[in-house]
C-alpha positions as CSV (number, residue, x, y, z in Angstrom):
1,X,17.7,-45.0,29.5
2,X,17.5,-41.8,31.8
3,X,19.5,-39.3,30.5
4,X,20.8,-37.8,33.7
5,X,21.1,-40.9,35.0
6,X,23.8,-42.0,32.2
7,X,25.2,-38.5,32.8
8,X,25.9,-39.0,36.5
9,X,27.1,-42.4,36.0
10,X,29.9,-41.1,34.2
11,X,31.0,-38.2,36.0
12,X,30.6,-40.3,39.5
13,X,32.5,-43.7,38.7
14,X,36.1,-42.1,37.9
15,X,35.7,-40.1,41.1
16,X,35.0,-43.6,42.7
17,X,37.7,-45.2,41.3
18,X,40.4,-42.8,41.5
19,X,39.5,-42.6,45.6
20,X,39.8,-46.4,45.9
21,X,42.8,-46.8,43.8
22,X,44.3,-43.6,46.0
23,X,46.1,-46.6,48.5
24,X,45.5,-44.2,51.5
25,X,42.9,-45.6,53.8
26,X,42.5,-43.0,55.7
27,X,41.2,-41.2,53.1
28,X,38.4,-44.0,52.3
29,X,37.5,-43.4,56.0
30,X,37.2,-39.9,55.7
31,X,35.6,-40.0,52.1
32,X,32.8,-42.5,53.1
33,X,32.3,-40.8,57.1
34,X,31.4,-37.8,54.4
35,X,29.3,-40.0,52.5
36,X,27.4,-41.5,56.0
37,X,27.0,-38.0,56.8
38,X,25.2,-36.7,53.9
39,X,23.5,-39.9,53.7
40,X,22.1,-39.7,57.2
41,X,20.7,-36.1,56.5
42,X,18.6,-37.5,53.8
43,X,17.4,-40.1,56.2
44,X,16.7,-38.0,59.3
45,X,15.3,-35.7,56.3
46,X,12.7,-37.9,55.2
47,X,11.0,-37.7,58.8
48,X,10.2,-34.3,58.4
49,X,7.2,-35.4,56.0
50,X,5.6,-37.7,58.7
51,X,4.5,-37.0,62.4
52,X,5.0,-40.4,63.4
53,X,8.6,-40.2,64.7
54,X,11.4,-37.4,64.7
55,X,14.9,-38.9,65.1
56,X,17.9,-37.2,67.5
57,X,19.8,-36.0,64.5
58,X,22.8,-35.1,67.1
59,X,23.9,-38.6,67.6
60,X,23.5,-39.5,64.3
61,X,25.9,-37.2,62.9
62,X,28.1,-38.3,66.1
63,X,28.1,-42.0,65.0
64,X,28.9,-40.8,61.4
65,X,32.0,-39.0,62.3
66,X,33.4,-42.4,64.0
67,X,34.0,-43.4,60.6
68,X,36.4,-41.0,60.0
69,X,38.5,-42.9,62.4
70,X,38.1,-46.1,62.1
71,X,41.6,-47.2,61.1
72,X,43.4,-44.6,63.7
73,X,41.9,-47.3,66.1
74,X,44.2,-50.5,66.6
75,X,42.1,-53.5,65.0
76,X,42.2,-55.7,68.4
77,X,40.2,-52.7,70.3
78,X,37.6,-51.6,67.0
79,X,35.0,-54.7,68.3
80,X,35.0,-53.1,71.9
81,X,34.8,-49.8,70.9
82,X,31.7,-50.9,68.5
83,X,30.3,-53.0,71.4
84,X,30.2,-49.8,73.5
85,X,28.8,-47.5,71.7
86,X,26.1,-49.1,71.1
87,X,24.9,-49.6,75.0
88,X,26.3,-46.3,75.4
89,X,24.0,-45.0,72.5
90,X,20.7,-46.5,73.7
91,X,21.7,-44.8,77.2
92,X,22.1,-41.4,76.0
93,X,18.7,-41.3,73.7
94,X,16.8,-42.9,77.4
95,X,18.7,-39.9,79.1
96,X,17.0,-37.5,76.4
97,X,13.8,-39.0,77.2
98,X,14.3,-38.3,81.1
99,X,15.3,-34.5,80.6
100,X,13.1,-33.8,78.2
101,X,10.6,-34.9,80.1
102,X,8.9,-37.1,77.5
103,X,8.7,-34.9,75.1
104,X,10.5,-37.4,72.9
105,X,8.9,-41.1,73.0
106,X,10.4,-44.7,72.0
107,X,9.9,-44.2,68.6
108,X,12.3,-41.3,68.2
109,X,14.5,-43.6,69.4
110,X,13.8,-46.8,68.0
111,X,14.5,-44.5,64.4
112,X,17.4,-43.0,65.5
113,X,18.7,-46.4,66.6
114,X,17.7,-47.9,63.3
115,X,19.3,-45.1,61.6
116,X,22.6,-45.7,63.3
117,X,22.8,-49.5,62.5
118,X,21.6,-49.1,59.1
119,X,23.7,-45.9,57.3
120,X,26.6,-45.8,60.1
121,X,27.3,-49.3,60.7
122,X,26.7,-50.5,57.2
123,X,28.8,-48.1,55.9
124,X,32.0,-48.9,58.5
125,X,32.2,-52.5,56.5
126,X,33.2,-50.3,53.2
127,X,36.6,-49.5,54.6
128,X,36.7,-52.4,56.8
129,X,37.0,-54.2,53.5
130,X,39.6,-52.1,52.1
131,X,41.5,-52.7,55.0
132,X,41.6,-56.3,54.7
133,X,44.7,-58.0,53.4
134,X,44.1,-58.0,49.3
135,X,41.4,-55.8,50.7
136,X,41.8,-53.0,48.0
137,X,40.9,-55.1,44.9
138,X,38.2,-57.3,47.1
139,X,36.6,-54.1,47.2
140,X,35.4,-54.3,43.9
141,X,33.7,-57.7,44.4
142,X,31.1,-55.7,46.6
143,X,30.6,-52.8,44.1
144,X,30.5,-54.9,40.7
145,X,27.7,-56.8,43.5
146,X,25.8,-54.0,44.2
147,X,26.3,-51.8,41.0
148,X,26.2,-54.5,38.2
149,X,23.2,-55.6,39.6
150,X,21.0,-52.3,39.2
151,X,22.7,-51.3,36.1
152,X,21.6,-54.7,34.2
153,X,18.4,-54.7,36.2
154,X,17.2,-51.6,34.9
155,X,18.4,-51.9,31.8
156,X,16.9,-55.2,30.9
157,X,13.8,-55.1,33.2
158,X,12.7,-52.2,31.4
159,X,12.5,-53.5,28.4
160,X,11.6,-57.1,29.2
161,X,9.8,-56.9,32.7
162,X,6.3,-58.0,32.6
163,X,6.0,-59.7,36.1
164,X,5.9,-56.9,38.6
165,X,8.0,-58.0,41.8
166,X,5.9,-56.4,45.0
167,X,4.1,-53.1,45.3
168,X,7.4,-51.8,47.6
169,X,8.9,-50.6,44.4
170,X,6.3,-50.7,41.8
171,X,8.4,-50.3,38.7
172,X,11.3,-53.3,39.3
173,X,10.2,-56.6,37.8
174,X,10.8,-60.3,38.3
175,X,12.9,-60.3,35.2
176,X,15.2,-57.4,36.2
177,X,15.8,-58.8,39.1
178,X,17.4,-62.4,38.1
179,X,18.6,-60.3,35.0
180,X,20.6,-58.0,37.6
181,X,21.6,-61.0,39.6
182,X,23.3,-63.0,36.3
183,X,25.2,-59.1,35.6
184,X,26.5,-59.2,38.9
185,X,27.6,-62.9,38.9
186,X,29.2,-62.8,35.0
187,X,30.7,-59.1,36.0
188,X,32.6,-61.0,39.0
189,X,33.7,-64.0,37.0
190,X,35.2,-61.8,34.4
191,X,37.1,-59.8,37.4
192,X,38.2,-63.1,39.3
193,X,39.8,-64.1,35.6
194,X,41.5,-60.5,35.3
195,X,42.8,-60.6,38.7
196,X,44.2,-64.5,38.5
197,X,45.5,-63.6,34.9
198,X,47.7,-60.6,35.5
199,X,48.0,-60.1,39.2
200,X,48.6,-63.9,40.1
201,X,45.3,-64.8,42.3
202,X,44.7,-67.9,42.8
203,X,40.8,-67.1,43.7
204,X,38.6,-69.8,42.6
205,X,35.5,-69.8,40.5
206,X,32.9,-71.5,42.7
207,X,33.4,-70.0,45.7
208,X,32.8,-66.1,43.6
209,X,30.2,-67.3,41.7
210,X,28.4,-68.2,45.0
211,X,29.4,-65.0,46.8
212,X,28.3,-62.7,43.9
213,X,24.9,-64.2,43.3
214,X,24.6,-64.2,47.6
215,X,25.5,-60.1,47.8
216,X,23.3,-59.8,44.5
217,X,20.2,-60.7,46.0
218,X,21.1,-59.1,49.3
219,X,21.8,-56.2,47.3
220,X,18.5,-56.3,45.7
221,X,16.9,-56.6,49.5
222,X,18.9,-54.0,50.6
223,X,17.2,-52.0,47.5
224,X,13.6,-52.8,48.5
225,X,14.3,-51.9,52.3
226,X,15.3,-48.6,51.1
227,X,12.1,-48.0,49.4
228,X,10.2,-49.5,52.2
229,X,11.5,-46.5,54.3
230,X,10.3,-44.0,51.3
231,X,7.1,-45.5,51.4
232,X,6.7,-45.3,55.3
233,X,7.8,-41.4,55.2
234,X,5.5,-40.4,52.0
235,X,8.8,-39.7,50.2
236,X,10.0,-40.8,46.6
237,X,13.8,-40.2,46.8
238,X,16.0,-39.4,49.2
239,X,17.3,-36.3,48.2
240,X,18.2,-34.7,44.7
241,X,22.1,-34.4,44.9
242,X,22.4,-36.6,41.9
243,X,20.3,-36.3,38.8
244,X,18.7,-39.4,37.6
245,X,19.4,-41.3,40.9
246,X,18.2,-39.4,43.6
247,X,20.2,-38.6,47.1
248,X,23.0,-39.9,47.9
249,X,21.0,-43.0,50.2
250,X,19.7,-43.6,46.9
251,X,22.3,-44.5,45.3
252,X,24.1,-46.7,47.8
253,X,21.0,-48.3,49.2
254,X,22.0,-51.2,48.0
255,X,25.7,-51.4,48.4
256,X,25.7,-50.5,52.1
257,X,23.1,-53.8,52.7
258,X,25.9,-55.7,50.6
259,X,29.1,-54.4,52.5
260,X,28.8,-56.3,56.1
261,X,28.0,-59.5,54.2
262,X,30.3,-59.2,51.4
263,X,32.9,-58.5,54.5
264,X,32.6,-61.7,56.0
265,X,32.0,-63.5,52.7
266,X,35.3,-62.3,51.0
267,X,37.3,-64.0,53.5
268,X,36.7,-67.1,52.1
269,X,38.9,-66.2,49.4
C-alpha cells in the first residue's frame, strides 16, 4: 500500500475526529465552508488545462462562504434561502453574460452552475447532518460509508482485482468495488452494535445494513463522477495538498456524493 497515502491517513483522521467530536457546530460549518473553498479552487483549477469552458470563480467562492453560516440561519427559513440563491445565481452569471458582452458563453455557466451544486451544495448536507437530532454520531454512518468503502476497495482490489470496472478510472476493479461495499456495510453494523451497546440506541440492523450498502455504492458513483471530471479537463488529481491522495476534491469525492443521500436516509433511524 502507498506509503504517503498510509502516512496521510494517519495524520488526517485524528484531526477529523477531534473536529467532529468538538460539539460546536458552528465550527463544522466553518471547518467544511474551508474545506468547500479549497475544494472549489481545485475544481475551477482543473479548467485552466482545457479551453472548453472557464468557470466565474467569484461566485463560487461566494456560495462557499454560505456554509460558514448555515446554522446562524433559523432552520424554518434555510429551504427559502437555498431556493433563492439558486434563481438568484443563474441571474447574476446571465447578467455577466450581458455586460461582458459575450465574452463569456453558456458553458462558463453551465460549469460554474455545476460547480456550485456539486462541491457547495453537497458539502452543506455534512453539517446539515451534524445538526440533526443524534446528528453527531449519525455522522459517522456517512464517513465509515464513504471511507470504509475506498479503504477496503483499494486494499483488496489491488491484490485480487482482475475484472476492470470502466475505462473512467482504469485501475478500480469489479472486485474492489463489492469488496469496498461489504467494508462499508460490516464497518456500519459493528458501529450500530457499539452505539446500541453502550450509548442505548435502539437502531436496527436491517434498516443500516440497507442504508450503508445504498451510500456505498453512491459513494462509489460519486468516485467515478469525480474522475469523469479529471478525464474531461486532461487532469489526473485534483490538486497535491495531500500526499498519496491528491487535492482535497480528491479525497472527499466520494463522501460529498454520499452526504445529501445519507441525509435523508438517516432519518429513518
Amino acid at each position: 500500500m502507498n506509503l504517503k497515502r498510509i502516512i496521510s491517513s494517519l495524520v488526517g483522521l485524528p484531526i477529523v475526529i477531534l473536529v467532529f467530536l468538538s460539539g460546536n457546530i458552528h465550527v463544522i460549518d466553518i471547518a467544511i465552508s474551508i474545506i468547500a473553498v479549497i475544494s472549489m479552487y481545485e475544481y475551477l483549477n482543473s479548467f485552466k488545462s482545457t479551453q472548453k469552458a472557464k468557470p466565474i470563480s467569484w461566485i463560487c467562492y461566494l456560495a462557499c462562504l454560505i456554509i460558514a453560516v448555515l446554522h446562524f440561519i433559523p432552520s424554518e427559513y434555510l429551504i427559502y434561502i437555498i431556493a433563492i440563491f439558486v434563481p438568484l445565481a443563474i441571474l447574476s452569471l446571465f447578467l455577466h453574460i450581458i455586460i461582458t458582452d459575450l465574452k463569456i458563453n453558456i458553458m462558463y455557466i453551465a460549469v460554474t452552475i455545476f460547480g456550485i451544486c456539486y462541491v457547495v451544495l453537497f458539502y452543506a448536507f455534512i453539517p446539515m447532518i451534524y445538526g440533526m437530532e443524534n446528528g453527531k454520531f449519525y455522522i459517522w454512518y456517512t464517513m465509515l460509508a464513504a471511507w470504509g468503502t475506498d479503504v477496503f476497495a483499494y486494499s483488496i482490489g489491488r491484490r485480487i482485482g482482475k475484472h476492470k470496472f470502466s475505462k473512467i478510472s482504469p485501475n478500480k476493479s469489479i472486485e474492489g468495488c463489492i469488496a469496498g461495499t461489504v467494508g462499508a456495510i460490516v464497518l456500519s453494523i459493528i458501529y450500530t452494535f457499539v452505539l446500541n451497546k453502550f450509548f442505548n440506541y435502539n437502531i436496527n440492523y436491517l434498516i443500516i445494513l440497507v442504508i450503508s450498502l445504498v451510500l456505498s455504492l453512491v459513494g462509489q458513483v460519486g468516485d467515478f463522477s469525480a474522475s469523469s471530471i479529471k478525464r474531461y479537463t486532461g487532469i489526473k488529481d485534483f490538486g497535491k495538498l495531500i500526499p498519496g491522495h491528491g487535492g482535497m476534491l480528491d479525497r472527499f469525492d466520494s463522501l460529498i456524493f454520499i452526504a445529501p443521500f445519507a441525509y435523508f436516509l438517516l432519518m429513518l433511524i
